[in-house]
C-alpha positions in Angstrom: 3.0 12.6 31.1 2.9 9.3 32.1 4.6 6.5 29.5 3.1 2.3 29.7 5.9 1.6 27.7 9.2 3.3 25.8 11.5 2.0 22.7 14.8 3.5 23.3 16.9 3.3 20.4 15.6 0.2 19.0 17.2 -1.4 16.0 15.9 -4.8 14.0 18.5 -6.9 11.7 17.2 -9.3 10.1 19.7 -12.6 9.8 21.2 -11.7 6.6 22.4 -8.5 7.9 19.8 -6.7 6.5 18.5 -3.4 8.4 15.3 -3.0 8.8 14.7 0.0 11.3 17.6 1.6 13.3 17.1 4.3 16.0 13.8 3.7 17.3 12.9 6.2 19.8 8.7 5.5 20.7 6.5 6.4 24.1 2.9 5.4 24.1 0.7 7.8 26.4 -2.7 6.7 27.2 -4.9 7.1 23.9 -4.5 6.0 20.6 -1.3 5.8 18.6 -1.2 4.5 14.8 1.2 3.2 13.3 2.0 3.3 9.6 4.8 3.0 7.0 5.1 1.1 3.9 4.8 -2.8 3.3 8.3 -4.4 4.7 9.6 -1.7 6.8 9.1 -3.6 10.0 5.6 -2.5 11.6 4.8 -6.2 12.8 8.5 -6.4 14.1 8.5 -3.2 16.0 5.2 -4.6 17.7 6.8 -7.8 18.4 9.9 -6.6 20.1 7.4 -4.2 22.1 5.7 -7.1 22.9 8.3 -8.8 24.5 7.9 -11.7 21.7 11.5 -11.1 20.3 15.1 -9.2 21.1 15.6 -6.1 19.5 18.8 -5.6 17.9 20.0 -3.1 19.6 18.3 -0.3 22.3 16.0 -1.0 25.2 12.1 -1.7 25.9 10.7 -0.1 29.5 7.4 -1.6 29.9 5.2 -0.5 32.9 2.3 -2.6 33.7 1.0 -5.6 31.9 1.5 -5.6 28.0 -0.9 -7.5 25.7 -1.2 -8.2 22.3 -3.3 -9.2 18.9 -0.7 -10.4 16.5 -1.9 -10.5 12.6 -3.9 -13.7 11.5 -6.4 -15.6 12.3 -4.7 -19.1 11.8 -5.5 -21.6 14.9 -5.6 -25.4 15.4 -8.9 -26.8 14.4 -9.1 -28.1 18.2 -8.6 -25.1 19.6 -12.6 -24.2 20.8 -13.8 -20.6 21.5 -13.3 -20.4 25.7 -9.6 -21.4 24.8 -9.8 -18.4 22.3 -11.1 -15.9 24.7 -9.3 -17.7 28.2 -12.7 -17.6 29.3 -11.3 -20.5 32.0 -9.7 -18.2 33.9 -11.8 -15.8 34.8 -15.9 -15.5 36.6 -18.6 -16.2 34.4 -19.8 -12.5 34.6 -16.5 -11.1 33.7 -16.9 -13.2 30.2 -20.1 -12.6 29.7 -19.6 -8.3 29.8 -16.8 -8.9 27.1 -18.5 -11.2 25.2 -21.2 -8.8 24.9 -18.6 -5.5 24.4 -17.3 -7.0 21.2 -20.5 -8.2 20.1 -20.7 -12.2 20.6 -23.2 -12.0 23.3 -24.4 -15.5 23.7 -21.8 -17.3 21.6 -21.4 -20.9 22.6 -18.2 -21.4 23.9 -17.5 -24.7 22.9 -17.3 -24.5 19.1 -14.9 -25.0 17.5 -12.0 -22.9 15.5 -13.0 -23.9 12.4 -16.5 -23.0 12.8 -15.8 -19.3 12.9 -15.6 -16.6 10.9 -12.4 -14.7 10.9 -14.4 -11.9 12.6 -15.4 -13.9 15.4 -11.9 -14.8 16.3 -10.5 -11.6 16.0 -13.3 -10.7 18.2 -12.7 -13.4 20.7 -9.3 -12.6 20.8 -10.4 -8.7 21.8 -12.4 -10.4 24.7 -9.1 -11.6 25.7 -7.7 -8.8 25.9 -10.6 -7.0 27.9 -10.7 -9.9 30.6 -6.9 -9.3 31.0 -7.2 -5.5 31.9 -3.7 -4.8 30.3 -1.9 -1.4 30.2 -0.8 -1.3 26.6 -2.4 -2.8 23.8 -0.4 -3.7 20.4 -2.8 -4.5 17.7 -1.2 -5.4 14.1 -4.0 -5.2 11.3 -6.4 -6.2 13.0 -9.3 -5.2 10.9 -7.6 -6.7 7.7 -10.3 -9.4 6.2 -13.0 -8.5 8.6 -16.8 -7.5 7.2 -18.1 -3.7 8.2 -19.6 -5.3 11.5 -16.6 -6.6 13.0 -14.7 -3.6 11.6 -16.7 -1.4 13.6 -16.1 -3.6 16.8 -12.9 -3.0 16.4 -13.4 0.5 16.2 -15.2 0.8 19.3 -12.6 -1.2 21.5 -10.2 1.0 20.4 -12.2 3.7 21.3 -13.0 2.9 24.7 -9.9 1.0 25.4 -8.6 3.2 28.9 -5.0 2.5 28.2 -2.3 2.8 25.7 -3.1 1.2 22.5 -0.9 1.2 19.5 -2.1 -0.3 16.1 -0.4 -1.2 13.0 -3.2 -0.3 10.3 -4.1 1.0 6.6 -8.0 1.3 7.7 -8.5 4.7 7.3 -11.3 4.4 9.6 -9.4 3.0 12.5 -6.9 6.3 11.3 -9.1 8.5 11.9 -9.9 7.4 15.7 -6.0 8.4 16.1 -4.6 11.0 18.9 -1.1 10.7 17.3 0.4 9.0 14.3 3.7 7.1 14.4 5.6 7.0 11.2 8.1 3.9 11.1 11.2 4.2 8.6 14.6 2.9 8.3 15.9 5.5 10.6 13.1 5.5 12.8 9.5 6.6 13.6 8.7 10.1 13.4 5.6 11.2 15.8 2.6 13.7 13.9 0.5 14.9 16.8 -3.1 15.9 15.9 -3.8 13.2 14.8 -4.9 11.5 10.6 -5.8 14.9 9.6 -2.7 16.6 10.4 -0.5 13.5 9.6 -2.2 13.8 5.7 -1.6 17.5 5.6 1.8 17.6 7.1 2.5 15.1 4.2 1.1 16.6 1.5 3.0 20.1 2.7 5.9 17.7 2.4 5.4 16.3 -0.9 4.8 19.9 -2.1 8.3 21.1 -0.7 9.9 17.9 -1.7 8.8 18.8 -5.6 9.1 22.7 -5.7 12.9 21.5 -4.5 13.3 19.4 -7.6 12.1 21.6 -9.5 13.9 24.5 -8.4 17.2 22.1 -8.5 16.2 21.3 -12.3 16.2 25.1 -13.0 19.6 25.5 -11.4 21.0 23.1 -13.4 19.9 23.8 -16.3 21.1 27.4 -16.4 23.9 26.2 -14.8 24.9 23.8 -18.3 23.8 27.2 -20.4 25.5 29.5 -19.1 28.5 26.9 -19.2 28.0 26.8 -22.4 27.8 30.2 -23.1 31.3 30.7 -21.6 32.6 27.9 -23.4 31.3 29.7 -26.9 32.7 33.3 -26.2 36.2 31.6 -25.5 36.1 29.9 -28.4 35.6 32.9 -30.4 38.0 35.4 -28.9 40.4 32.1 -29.4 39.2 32.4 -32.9 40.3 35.7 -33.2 43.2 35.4 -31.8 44.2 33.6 -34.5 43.0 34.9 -36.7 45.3 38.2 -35.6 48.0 36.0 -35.1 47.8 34.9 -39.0 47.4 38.3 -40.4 51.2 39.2 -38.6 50.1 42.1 -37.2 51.4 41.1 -33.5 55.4 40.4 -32.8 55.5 36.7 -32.3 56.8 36.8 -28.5 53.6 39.2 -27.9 50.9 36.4 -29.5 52.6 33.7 -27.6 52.0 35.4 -24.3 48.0 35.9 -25.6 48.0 32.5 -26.6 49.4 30.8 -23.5 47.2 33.7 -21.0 44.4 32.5 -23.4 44.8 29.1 -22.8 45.2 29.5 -18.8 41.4 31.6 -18.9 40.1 28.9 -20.8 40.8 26.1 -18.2 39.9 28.2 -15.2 36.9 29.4 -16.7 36.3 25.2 -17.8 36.7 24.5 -14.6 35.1 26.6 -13.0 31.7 26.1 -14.9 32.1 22.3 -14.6 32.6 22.6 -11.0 28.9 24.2 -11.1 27.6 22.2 -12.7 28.6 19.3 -10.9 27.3 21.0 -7.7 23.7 21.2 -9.7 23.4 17.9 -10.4 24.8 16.4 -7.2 21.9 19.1 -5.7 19.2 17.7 -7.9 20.1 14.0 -6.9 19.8 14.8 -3.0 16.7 17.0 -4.3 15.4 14.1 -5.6 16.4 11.6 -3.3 14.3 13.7 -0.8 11.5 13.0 -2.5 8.5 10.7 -2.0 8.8 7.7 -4.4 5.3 6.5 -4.3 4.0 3.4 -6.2 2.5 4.6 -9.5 0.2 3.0 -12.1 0.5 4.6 -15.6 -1.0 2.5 -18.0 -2.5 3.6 -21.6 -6.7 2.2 -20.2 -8.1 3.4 -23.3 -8.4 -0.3 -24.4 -11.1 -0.7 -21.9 -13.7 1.7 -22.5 -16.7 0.3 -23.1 -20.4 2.0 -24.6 -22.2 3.1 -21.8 -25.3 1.3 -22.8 -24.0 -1.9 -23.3 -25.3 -5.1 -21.0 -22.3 -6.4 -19.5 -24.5 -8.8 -17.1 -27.8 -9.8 -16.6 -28.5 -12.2 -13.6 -32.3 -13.0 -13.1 -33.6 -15.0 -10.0 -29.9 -16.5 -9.6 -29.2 -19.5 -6.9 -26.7 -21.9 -5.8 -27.2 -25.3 -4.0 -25.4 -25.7 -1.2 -25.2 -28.9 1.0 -27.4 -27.5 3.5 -29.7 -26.0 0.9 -29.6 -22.4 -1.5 -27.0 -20.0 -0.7 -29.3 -16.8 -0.5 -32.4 -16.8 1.0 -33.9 -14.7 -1.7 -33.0 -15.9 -5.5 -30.4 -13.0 -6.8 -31.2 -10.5 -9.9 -29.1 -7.7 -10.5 -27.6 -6.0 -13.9 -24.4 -4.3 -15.5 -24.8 -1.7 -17.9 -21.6 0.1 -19.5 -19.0 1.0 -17.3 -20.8 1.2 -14.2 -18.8 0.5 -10.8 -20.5 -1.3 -8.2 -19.2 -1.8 -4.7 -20.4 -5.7 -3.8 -21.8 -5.9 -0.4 -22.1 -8.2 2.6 -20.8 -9.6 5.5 -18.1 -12.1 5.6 -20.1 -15.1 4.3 -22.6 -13.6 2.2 -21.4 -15.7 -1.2 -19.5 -12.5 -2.8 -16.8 -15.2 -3.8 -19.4 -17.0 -4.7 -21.0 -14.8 -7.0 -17.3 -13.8 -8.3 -17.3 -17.2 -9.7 -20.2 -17.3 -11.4 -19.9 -14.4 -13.4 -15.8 -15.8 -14.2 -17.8 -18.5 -16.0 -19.3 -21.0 -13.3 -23.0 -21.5 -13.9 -26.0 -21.1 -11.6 -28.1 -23.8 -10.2 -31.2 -21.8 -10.7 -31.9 -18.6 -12.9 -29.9 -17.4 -15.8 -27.0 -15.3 -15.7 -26.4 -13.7 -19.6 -22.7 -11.9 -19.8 -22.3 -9.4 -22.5 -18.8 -9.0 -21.6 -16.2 -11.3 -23.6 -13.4 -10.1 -21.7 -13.4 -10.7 -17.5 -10.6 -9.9 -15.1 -10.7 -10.9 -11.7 -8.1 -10.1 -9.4 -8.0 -12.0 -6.0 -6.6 -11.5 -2.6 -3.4 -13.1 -3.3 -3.3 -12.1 -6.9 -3.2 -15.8 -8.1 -2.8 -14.6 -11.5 0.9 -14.1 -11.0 1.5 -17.3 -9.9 4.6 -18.4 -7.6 7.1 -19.5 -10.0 10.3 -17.4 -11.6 10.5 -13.9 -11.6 8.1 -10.6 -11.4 9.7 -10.0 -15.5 8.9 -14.0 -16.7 5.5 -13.4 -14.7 4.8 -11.0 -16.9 6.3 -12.3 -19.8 3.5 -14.9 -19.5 0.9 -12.6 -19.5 1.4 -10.4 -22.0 3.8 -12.2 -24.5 2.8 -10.0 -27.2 4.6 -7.6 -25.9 8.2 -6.3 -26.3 10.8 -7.0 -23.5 11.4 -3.8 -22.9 7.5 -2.5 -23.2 7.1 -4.8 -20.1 10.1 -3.7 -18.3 8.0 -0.2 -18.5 5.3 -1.0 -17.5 7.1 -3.0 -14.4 8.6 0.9 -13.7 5.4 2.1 -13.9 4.1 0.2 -10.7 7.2 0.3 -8.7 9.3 -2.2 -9.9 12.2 -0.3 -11.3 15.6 -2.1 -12.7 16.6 -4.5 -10.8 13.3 -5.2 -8.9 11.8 -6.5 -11.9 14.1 -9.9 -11.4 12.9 -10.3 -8.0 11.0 -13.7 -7.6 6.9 -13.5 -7.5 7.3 -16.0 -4.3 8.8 -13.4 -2.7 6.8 -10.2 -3.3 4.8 -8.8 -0.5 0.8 -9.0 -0.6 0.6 -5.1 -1.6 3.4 -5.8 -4.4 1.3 -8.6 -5.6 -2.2 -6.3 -6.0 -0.2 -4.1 -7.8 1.7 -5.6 -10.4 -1.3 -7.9 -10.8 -4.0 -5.0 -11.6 -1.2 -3.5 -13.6 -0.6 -6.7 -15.7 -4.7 -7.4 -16.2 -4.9 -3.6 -16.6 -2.5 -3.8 -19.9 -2.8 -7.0 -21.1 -3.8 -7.3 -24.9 -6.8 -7.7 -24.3 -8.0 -5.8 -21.6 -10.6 -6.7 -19.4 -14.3 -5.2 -20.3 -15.4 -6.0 -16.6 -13.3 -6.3 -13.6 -13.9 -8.1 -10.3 -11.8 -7.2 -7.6 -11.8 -9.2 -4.5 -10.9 -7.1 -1.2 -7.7 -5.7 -3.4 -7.0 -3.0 -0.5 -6.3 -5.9 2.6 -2.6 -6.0 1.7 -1.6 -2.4 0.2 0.2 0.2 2.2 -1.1 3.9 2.5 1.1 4.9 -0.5 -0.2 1.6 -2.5 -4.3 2.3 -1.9 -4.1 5.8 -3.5 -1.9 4.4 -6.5 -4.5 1.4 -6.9 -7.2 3.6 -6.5 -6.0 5.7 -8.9 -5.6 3.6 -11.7 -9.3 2.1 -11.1 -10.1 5.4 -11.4 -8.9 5.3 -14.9 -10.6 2.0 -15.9 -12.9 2.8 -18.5 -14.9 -0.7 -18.0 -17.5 -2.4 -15.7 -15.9 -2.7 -12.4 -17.3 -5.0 -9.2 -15.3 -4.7 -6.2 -15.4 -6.6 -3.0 -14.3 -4.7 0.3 -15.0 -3.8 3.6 -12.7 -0.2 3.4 -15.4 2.4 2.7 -12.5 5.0 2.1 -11.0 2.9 -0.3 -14.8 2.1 -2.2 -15.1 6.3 -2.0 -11.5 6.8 -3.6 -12.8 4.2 -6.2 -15.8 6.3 -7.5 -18.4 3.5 -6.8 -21.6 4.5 -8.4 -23.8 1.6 -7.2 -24.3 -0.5 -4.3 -25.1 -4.3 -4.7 -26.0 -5.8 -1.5 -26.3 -9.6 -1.2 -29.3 -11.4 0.0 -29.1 -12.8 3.8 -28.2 -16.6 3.7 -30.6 -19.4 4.7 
């Protein structure tokens, strides 16, 4: 089989000494390769030192033919204009023209500017680029995060068709599932599931299953390793109760009881020591047992709090409208309602005034129509999970939200969602987008007063594999009126969305 391009033994330290991948052993065959891990293992610095755009640590990168690459973001100088975007200069007219139109911006006027597009459109531009260039290898890091279902799916298809090697740094489930092989980055290195999503999600669950009949069957061993310990321990005590009891009644000479006594004594330590010697090997068995073990992020929170009566009016919004400088918002007035703890999955393309309508039903009132909230208690949870702020620690960011609560209530709950002992003092400037959605849907999700409708804006752009299922599974839980924003359909499914809520078109 023919390789574009081979990690051999890569390593990545970061300047502090920290490790972040060691042992990096990766060759991309024509198709598609995926590759996942959790949020700060490295994924966007394996792709850089593939790329050419940094020195690994240590090992070697054999790349054969040309190498391009769509780094995460969308951040670009407001002069930059759209031919600059796509290098559209250096090639014919035609040539731009077929990749314009192959990513779905046939016709776009290449002389606006950056800050005229959408997000989608320069990650779209930016796939043109890569097209007009013809490389051999394509690295692609998130590039679907923050993009509506249309754009989404253009990325879809490029990756597709693409003839080469393309590897891709995702959580899209979507973009998974077009996978020929998945590519599993750790600290020790990536580990290759052939067959591709399907297998990779079985061959992990078969894992998690073997992973937990082992600490389980390590438990067991332990524990009847401790009885029958002290079993032992309670039959030598009473044939050494006997003993002297024998010993008192004078029936033995005393040379005779001495020699029981001492032999006694000897059996008693052996036998000691031999039963703590087992169970020492049981419990250093169920730690590697249990260090074997997945530690996904969990959310366990008591969401009782938030039921609310399924006939209940949470919102009513009737012929709704805002005035924009250039005129209304939607082209059609808005009318929509919430009835008890319905979940609705907000719809539209990047533009569309979901944000928009976010705000309005956090308090901001319409410029035409009436919007009548039955809910006294709304959540919102953003991108960035602004709630948390950026000041002090994850524990004094909690602190602040729930100061009702007892220290060490909070501390659990922190466990609950990851943040276990010492993480808890880590500072919220420092936490990782995924960390953020989930110690802010956890903090909303148990505050005192819990919310009776919660709006979630794209909540799955910055969570890891291992963080959507936990999100979604504490959604799942929410007993309230839930509106969520997203472009992930898998994500909306995992959810339980009952309704769909699809925005007007703009003027």
């Amino acid at each position: 089989m023919t390789f574009s391009l081979s990690a051999e033994g890569v390593s990545a330290v970061l300047p502090d000494g920290t490790v972040l991948f060691h042992s990096v052993d990766l060759s991309l065959p024509r198709g598609l390769t995926a590759l996942v891990g959790p949020n700060g293992v490295g994924k966007s610095t394996l792709l850089d030192i593939l790329a050419g755009r940094r020195a690994p640590s240590g090992g070697l990168v054999v790349r054969r033919g040309t190498v391009a690459a769509l780094p995460q973001g969308n951040a670009l100088p407001p002069e930059e204009i759209a031919a600059r975007i796509a290098g559209a200069d250096a090639f014919p007219g035609w040539r731009v023209d077929d990749a314009l139109s192959r990513v779905g911006l046939a016709g776009l006027d290449l002389t606006r500017w950056a800050s005229t597009l959408s997000g989608g459109e320069v990650t779209r531009l930016r796939l043109a680029r890569l097209l007009l260039e013809d490389p051999a290898t394509v690295l692609l890091d998130e590039p679907t995060n923050h993009l509506d279902e249309d754009a989404r799916r253009r990325v879809h298809d490029f990756v597709s068709s693409f003839r080469g090697a393309v590897l891709v740094a995702t959580h899209d489930r979507a973009l998974l599932a077009r996978a020929d092989r998945i590519a599993e980055l750790g600290p020790g290195g990536v580990r290759l599931t052939g067959g591709g999503w399907t297998a990779f999600v079985e061959a992990r669950r078969a894992e998690r299953e073997a992973a937990g009949q082992a600490v389980r069957s390590a438990e067991q061993q332990l524990d009847a390793a401790c009885r029958r310990a002290r079993e032992a321990a309670l039959r030598q005590a009473r044939r050494s109760a006997s003993g002297r009891r024998e010993a008192a009644r004078g029936g033995l000479p005393k040379i005779v009881a001495g020699a029981r006594k001492s032999f006694s004594q000897v059996t008693a330590g052996r036998l000691k020591g031999l039963h703590d010697d087992r169970v020492a090997a049981a419990r250093d068995a169920l730690s590697f047992a249990r260090r074997q073990a997945p530690e996904d992020p969990a959310i366990v929170v008591d969401l009782e709090a938030t039921r609310v009566p399924a006939r209940r009016r949470l919102v009513e919004a009737d012929e709704v409208n805002v005035r924009l400088p250039g005129g209304w918002l939607w082209a059609s007035p808005l009318s929509f309602a919430v009835a008890g703890p319905e979940r609705i999955w907000l719809r539209g393309g990047n533009g569309a005034g979901k944000s928009t309508l976010f705000s309005l039903l956090a308090g901001r009132s319409p410029d035409a129509g009436a919007l009548r909230l039955g809910a006294t208690r709304v959540g919102r949870l953003d991108q960035d999970a602004a709630l948390l702020g950026d000041r002090g620690t994850l524990a004094e960011a909690l602190r602040r939200l729930a100061p009702a609560r007892a220290e060490h209530e909070r501390r659990v709950l922190l466990g609950r969602v990851g943040f276990l002992q010492e993480a808890a003092k880590k500072p919220v400037a420092a936490l990782s987008g995924g960390e953020r959605i989930r110690a802010g849907l956890a903090a909303l999700l148990a505050s005192e007063q819990a919310p009776e409708l919660l709006l979630l804006d794209e909540p799955s752009n910055h969570l890891d594999l291992p963080g959507l299922e936990a999100v979604a599974s504490a959604l799942r839980g929410y007993r309230g009126a839930l509106l969520l924003v997203t472009h992930d359909a898998e994500f909306a499914r995992d959810v339980e969305v009952t309704l769909e809520l699809r925005l007007p078109p703009r003027r």
